[in-house]
C-alpha positions as CSV (number, residue, x, y, z in Angstrom):
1,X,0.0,0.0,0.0
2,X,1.3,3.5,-1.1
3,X,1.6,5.9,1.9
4,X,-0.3,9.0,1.2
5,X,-3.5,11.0,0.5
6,X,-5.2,13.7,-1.7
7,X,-7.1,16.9,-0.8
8,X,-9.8,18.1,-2.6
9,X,-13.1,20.0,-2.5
10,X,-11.0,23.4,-1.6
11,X,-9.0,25.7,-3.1
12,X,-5.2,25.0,-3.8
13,X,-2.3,27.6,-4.2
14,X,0.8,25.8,-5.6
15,X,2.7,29.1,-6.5
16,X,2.3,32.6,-5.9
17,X,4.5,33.7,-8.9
18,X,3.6,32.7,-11.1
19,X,-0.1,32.3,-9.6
20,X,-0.9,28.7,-9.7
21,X,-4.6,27.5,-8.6
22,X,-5.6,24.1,-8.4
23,X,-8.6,22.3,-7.6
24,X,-6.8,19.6,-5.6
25,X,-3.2,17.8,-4.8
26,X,-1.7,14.1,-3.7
27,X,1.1,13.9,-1.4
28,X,3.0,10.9,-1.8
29,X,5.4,10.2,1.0
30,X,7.1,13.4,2.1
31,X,6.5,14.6,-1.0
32,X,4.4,16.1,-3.2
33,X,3.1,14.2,-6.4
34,X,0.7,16.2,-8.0
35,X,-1.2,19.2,-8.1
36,X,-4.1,20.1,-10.6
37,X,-7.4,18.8,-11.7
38,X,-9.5,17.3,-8.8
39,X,-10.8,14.5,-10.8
40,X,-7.5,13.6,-12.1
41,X,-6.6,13.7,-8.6
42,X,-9.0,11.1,-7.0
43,X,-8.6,8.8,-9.8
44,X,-4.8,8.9,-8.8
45,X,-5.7,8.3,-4.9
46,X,-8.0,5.3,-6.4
47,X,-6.2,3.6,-8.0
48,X,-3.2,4.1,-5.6
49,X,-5.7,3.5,-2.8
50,X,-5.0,6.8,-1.0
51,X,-6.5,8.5,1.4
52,X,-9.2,10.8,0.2
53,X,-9.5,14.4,2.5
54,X,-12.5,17.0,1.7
55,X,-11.3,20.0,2.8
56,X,-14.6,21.6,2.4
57,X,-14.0,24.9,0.8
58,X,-11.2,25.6,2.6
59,X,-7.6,26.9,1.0
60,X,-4.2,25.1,0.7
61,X,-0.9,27.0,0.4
62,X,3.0,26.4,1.1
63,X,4.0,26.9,4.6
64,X,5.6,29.9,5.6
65,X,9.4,30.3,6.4
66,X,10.4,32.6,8.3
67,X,14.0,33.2,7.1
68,X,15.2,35.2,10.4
69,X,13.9,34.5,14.0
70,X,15.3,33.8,17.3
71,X,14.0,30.5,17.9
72,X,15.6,30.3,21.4
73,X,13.9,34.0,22.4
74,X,10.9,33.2,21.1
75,X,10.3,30.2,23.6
76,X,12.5,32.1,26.6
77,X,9.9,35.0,25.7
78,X,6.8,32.3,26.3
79,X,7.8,31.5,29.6
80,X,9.0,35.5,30.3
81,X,7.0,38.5,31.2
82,X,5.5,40.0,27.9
83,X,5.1,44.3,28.2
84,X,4.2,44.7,24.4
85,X,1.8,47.3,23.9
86,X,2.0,49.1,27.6
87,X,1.7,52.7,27.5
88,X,3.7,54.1,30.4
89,X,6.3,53.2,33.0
90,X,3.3,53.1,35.8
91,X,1.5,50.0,33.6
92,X,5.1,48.5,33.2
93,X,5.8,48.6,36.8
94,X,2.7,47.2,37.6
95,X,2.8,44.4,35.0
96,X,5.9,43.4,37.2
97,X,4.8,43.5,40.4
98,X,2.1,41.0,39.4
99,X,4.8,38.6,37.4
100,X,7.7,38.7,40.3
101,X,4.7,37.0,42.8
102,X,4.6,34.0,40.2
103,X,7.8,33.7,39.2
104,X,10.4,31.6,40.8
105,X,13.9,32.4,38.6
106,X,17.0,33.9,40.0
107,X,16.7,36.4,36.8
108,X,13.2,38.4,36.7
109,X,12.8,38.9,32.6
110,X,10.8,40.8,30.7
111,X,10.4,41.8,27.1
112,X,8.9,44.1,24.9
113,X,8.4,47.9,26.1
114,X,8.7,50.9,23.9
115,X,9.6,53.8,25.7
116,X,7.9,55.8,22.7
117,X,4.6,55.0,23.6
118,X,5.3,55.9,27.6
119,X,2.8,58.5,28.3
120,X,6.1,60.3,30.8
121,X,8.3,60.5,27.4
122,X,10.9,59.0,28.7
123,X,12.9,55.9,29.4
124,X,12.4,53.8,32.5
125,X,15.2,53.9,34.9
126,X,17.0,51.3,37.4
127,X,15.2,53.0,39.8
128,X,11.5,52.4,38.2
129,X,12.6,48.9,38.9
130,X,14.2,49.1,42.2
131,X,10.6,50.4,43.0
132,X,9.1,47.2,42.3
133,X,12.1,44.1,42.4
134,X,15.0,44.8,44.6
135,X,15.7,41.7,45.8
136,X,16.2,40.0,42.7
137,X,18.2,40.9,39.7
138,X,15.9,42.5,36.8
139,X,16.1,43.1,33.4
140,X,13.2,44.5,31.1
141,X,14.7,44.2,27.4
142,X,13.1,46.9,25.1
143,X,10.8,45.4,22.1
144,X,14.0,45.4,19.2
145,X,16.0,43.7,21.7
146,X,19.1,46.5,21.5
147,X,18.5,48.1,24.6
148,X,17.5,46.7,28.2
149,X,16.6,48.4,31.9
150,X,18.0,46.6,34.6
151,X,17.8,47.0,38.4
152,X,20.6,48.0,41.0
153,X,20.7,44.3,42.0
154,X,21.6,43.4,38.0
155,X,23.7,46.0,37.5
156,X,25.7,45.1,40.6
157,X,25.8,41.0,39.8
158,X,26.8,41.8,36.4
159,X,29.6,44.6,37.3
160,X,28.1,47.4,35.1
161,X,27.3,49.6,38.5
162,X,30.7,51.3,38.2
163,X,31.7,50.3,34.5
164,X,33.4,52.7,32.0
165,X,31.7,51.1,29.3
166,X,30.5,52.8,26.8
167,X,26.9,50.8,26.3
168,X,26.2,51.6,29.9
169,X,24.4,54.8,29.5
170,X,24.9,57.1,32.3
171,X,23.1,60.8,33.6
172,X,24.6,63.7,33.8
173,X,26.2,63.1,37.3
174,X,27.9,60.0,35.9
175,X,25.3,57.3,37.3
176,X,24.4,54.6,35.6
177,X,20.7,55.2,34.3
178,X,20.4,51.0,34.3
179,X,19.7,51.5,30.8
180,X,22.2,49.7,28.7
181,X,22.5,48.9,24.9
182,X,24.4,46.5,22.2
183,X,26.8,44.8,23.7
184,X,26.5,45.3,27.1
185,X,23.1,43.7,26.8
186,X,24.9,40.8,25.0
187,X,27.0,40.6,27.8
188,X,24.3,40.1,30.4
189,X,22.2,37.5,28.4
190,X,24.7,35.8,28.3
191,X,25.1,35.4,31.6
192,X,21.3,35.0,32.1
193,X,21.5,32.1,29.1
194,X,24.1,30.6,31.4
195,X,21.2,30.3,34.4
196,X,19.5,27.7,32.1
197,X,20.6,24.2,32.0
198,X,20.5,22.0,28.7
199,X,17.4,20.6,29.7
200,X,15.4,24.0,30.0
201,X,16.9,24.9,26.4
202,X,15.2,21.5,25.1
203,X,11.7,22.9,26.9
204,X,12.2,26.0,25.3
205,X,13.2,25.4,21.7
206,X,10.3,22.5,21.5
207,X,7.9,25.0,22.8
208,X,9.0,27.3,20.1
209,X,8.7,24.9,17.5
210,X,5.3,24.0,18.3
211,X,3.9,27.6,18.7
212,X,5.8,28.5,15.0
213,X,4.0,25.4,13.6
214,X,0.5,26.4,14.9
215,X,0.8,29.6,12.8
216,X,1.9,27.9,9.6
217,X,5.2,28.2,10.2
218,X,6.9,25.2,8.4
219,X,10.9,26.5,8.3
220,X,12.7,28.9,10.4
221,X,15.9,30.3,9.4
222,X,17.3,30.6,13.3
223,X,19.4,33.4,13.4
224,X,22.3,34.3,16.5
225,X,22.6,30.9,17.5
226,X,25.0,29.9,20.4
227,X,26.5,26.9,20.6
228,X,24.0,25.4,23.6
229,X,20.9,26.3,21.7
230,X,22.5,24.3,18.4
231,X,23.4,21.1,21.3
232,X,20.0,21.5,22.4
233,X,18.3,21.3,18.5
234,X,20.5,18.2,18.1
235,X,19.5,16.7,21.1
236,X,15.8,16.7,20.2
237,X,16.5,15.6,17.1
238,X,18.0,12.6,18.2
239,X,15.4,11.9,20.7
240,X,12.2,12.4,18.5
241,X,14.2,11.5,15.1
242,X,12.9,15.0,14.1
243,X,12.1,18.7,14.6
244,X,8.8,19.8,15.3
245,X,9.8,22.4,12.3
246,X,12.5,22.8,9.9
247,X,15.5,25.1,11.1
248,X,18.2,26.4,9.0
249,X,21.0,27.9,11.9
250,X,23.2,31.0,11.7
251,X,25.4,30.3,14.6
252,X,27.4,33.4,16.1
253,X,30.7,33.7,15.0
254,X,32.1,34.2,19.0
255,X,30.3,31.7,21.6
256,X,32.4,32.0,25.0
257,X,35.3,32.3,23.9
258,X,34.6,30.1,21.1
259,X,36.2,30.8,17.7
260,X,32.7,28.9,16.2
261,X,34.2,29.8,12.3
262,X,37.3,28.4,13.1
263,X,35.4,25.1,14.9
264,X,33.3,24.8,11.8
265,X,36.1,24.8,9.8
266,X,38.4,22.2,11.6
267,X,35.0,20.2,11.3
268,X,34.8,20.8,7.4
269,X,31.2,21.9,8.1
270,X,29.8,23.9,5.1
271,X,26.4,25.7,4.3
272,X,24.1,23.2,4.1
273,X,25.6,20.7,6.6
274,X,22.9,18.4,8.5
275,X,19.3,16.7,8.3
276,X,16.1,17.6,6.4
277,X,15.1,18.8,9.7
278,X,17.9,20.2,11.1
279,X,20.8,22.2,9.0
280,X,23.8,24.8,9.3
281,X,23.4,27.2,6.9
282,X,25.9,30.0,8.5
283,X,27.5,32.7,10.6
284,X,25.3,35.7,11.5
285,X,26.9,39.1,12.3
286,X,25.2,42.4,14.4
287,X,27.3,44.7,12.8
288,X,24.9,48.0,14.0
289,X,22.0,48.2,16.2
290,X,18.2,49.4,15.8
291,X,16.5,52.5,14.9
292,X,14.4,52.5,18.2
293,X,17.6,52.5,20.9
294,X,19.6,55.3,18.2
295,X,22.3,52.8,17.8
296,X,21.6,51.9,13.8
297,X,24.8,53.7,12.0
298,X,23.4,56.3,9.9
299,X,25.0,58.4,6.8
300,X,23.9,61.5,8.3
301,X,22.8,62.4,12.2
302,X,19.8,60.7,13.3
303,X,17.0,64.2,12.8
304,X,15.5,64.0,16.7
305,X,19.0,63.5,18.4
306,X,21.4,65.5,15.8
307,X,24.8,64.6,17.7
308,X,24.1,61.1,17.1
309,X,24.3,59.5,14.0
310,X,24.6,55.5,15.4
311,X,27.7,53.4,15.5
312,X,29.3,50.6,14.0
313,X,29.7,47.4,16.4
314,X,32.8,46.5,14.7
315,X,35.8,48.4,13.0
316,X,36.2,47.6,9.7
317,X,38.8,45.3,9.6
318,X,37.8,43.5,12.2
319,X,34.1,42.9,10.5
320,X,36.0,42.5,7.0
321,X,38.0,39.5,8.9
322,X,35.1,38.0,10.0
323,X,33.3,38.2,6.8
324,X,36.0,36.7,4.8
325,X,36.9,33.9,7.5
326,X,33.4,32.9,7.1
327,X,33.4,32.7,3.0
328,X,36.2,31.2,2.9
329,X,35.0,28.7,5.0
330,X,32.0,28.2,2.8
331,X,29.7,29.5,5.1
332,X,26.6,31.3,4.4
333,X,26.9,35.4,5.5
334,X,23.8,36.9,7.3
335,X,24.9,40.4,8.6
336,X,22.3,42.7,10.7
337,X,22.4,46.2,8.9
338,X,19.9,48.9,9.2
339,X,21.4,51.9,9.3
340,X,22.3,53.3,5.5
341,X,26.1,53.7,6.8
342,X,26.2,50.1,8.1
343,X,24.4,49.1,4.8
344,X,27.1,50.8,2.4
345,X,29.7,49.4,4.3
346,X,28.2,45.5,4.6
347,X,28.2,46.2,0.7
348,X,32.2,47.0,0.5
349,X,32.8,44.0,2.0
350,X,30.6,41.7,0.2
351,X,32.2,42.9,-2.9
352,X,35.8,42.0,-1.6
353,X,34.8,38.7,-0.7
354,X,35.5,35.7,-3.2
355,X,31.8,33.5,-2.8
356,X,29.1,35.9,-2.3
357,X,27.3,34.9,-5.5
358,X,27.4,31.1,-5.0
359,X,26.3,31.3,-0.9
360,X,24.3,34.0,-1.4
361,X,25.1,36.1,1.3
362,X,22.7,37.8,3.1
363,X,21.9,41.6,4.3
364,X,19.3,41.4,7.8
365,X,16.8,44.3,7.8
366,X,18.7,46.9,5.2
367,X,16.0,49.2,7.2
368,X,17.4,52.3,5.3
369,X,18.5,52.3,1.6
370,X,19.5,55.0,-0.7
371,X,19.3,54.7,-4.2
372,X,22.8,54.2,-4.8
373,X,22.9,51.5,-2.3
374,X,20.0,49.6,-3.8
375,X,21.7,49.7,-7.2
376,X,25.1,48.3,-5.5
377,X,22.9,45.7,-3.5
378,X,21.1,45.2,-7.5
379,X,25.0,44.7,-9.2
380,X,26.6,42.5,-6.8
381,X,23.0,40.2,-6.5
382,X,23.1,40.3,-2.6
383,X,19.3,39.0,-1.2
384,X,17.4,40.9,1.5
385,X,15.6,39.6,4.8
386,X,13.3,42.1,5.5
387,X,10.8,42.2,8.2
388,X,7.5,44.3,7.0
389,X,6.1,44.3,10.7
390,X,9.0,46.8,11.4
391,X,6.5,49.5,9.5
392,X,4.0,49.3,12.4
393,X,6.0,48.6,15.3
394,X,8.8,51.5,14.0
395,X,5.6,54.0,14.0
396,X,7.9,56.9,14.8
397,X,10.7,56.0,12.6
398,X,9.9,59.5,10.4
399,X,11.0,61.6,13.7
400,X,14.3,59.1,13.5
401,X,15.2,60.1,10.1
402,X,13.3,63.1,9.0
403,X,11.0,63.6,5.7
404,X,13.5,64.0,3.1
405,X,15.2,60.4,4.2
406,X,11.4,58.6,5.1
407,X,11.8,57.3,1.2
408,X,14.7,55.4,2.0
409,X,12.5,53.6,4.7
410,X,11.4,49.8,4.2
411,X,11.3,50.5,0.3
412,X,10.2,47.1,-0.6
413,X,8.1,47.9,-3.8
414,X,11.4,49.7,-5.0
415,X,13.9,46.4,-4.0
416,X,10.8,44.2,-6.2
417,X,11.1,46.8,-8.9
418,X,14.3,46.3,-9.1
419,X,15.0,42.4,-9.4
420,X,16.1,41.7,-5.9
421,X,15.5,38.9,-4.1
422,X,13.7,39.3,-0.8
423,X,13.1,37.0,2.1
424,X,10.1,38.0,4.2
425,X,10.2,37.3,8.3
426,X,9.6,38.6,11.8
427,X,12.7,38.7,13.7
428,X,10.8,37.3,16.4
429,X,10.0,37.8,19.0
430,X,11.2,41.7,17.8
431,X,7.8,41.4,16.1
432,X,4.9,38.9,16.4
433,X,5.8,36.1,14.8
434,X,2.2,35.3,13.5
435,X,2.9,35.3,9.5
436,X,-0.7,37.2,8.6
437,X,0.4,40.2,10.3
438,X,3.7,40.5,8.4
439,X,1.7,39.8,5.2
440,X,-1.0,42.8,6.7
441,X,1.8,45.2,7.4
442,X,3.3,44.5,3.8
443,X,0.1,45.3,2.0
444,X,-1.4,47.8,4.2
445,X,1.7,49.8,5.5
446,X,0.5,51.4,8.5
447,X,-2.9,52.8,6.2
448,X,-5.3,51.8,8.8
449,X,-2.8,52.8,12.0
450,X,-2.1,56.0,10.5
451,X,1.6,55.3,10.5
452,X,3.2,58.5,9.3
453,X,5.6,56.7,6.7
454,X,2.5,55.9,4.8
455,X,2.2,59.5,3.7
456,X,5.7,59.2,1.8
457,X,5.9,56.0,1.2
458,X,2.6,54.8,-0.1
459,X,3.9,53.8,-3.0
460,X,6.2,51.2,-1.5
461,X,2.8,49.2,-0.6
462,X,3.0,45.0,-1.8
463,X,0.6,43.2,-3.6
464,X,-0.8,40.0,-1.5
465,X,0.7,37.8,-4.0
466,X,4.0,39.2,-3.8
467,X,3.6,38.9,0.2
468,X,3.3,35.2,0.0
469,X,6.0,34.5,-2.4
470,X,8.8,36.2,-0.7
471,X,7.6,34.2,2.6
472,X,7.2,31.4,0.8
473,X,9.5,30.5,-2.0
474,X,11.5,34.2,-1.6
475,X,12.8,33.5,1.7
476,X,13.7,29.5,0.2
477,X,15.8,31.0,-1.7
478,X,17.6,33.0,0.4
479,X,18.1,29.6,2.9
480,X,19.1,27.7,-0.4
481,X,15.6,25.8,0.0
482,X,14.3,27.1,-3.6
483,X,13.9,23.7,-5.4
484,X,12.6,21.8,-2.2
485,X,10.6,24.1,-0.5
486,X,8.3,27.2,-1.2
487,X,5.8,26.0,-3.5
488,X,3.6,22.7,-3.8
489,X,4.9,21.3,-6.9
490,X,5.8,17.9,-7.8
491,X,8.7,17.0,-6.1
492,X,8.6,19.4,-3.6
493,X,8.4,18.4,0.5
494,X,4.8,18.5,1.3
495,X,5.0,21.4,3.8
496,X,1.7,23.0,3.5
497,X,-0.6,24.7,5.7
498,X,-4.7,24.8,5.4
499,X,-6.0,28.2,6.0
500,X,-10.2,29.2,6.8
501,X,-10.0,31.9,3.8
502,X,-8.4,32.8,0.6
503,X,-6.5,35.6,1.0
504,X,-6.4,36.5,-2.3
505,X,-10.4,37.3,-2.2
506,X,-10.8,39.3,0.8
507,X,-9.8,42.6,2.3
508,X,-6.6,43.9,3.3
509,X,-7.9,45.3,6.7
510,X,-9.0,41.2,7.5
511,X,-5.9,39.4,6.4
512,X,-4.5,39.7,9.7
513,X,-7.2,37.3,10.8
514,X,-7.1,34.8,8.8
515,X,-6.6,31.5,10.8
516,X,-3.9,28.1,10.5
517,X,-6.4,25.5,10.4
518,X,-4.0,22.0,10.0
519,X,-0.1,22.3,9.3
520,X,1.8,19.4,7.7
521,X,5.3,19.0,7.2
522,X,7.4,16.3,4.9
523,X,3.2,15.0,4.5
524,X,2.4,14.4,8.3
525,X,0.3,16.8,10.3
526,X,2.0,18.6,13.0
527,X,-0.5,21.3,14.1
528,X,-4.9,21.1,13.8
């Protein structure tokens, strides 16, 4: 007996470009066999006696994949305190009082405040903390995970109290705020990442993996990846014989004091390396940091805070050592910039490097482009992994950067326009990492929110259809998945999702809710 079934009585999406509708499809095995005509289609599963699944008007399309996430954040974040959405530093301190009676940890965490939206306009303080945990040490990381508050007791455990560091951002008396940024932030989760044992890494990434599957989330290009998280994948691996999703890994290039290049070059471990389930694909680099925290590297000085125009987290040389270290090692490049400065000079380096064509190496975010730098990104054929969510959540981003420069925002009609190859994704948990509202924010743009980069950038605005393909076979590409995954065409790995409406038939203002019915991967159902 042949292992499979056929869906029918629904709608089917095998491609979004070109746009390819079918009436039904088999799936054969992990794979898919065929997708077309539905009475061609249960003559196949008769006479191959398989089973036969009415979907009832409901629609079929390729999974999602998310090519940039932080699988390991997002299931910290599940089990963390979540301060999305609060609208002043009274609500966030009252949030934590309620989550330090419940929790048991050594570290009180939290994640997701946006001092923009405080009604005191400003940032919270060690003290706002101090107020509420004193005991404990606290850290409440701001929503694009660049900047953190932490109490007197985390400042003190971690040394920072008294630092001359630079990313410990002090008043005018010379006191540490307990606001801290880049990497002094990656100093202390580090240190908080060391709290956790192996086993509480297993719990976390398998809650992860279950959460991105029930929101269609098939692949997950896992982004920042230290060397416990990537013991911890393997481990479940081994124990279940597979992911709950596919994950592509971008390991750091420095993991305690762990050359990881040169490791993964004494291993001859390439781009690629691995399982169907479970792959290295490369080495990610944060070469700047985010609009929100003023630490992206910008051209020209940010227009609300005119002595600052960002900063660089590496020299030059040092990043270009990196970056070539990695190529030559035949690893895959994935390099945070969104400041235009940082952009140009990810750029210079890709063009000195021998094997950016063949591994396709990647720019994160490219949150501000210039014309000139889209042509260079255009002649040396570098792909993009954008994250359209950033339009909404970055609501203020036109105060960052001033009118004349609100063009060079998130142009992702332009990059289409242009030939460029996009990835689509939610650096979560940055941003939500529920796939319809990326696909919302990319049509819509902030129209309904009255997000003030609308008004100049209107234009910019993506058709549904282009949505799905660069999450869908777009961001494939950019993981080297293209002729296995990102459409439901013969051959390809039956990773689909079933979704309650077709979202090429209904409003923009309601894609947002449209809803993951089943999820399969390689054929099996993972997720109803």
């Amino acid at each position: 007996m042949v292992s499979g079934f056929v869906l029918f009585g629904g709608l089917v999406y095998s491609s979004f470009r070109p746009l390819v509708r079918a009436e039904a499809m088999v799936v054969i095995g992990d794979r898919v066999a065929y997708v077309g005509d539905e009475s061609r289609a249960l003559r196949i599963a008769d006479t191959l006696g398989l089973e036969m699944v009415d979907i009832r008007g409901k629609v079929v399309m390729p999974g999602f994949i998310d090519a940039h996430a932080h699988l390991d954040s997002i299931g910290i974040n599940l089990s963390t305190l979540d301060l999305r959405g609060i609208g002043s530093i009274e609500e966030l301190k009252s949030r934590l009082k309620d989550y330090v009676k419940s929790v048991r940890t050594n570290w009180v965490v939290g994640r997701g405040w946006d001092q923009e939206l405080f009604r005191e306009r400003r940032w919270p303080s060690k003290r706002d903390i101090d107020d509420v945990v004193s005991d404990r040490p606290a850290i409440l990381i701001r929503i694009c995970g660049h900047a953190a508050v932490l109490n007197t007791k985390a400042l003190e455990l971690t040394g920072l109290l008294n630092s001359k560091d630079k990313d410990v951002i002090r008043d005018e008396r010379g006191d540490a705020t307990g606001i801290i940024v880049e990497r002094a932030l990656d100093r202390v989760e580090e240190m908080i990442r060391d709290s956790y044992t192996v086993n509480d890494y297993r719990d976390f990434m398998i809650n992860a993996m279950k959460y991105a599957a029930s929101l269609g989330v098939t692949t997950m290009g896992f982004v920042s990846v230290d060397l416990r998280s990537l013991q911890s994948l393997i481990m479940i691996e081994r124990e279940l014989g597979k992911l709950p999703i596919r994950v592509r890994a971008y390991l750091s290039p420095f993991d305690h004091g762990i050359d990881v290049i040169e490791l993964l070059r004494q291993l001859g471990i390439k781009a690629g390396f691995g399982s169907q389930y479970l792959k290295i694909n490369g080495i990610k680099i944060i070469a700047d940091g985010s609009l929100g925290a003023r630490t992206a590297w910008l051209s020209k000085p940010y227009s609300d805070d005119p002595g600052n125009s960002g900063r660089p987290n590496y020299g030059f040389d040092e990043l270009m050592g990196i970056a070539r270290r990695s190529d030559e090692t035949g690893l895959q490049l994935a390099i945070h910039g969104i400041g235009d400065r940082m952009i140009e000079t990810i750029l210079e380096i890709y063009g000195k490097v021998s094997n950016a064509p063949s591994l396709r190496h990647r720019i994160e975010h490219a949150s501000v482009l210039r014309e000139d730098l889209i042509r260079r990104i255009k002649e040396l054929n570098i792909a993009l992994t954008v994250q359209p969510h950033f339009i909404i959540s970055d609501w203020w981003v036109v105060n960052r950067v001033g009118v004349d420069r609100a063009r060079y925002v998130y142009p992702f009609r332009t990059l289409i326009e242009n030939g460029i190859m996009l990835g689509f994704s939610t650096d979560a948990p940055v941003e939500p990492l529920n796939p319809w509202e990326t696909v919302y924010a990319a049509v819509a743009r902030g129209k309904y929110e009255n997000i003030e980069l609308y008004k100049y950038t209107e234009s910019e605005r993506v058709s549904v259809t282009d949505a799905l393909h660069y999450y869908t076979y777009g961001s494939a590409y950019l993981l080297h998945e293209e002729h296995e995954l990102g459409k439901l065409e013969p051959g390809y790995l039956a990773d689909f999702i079933i979704i309650d409406k077709d979202p090429l038939s209904i409003d923009d203002k309601e894609l947002r809710n449209i809803k993951v019915i089943e999820t399969y991967i390689g054929g099996q159902r993972i997720y109803s």
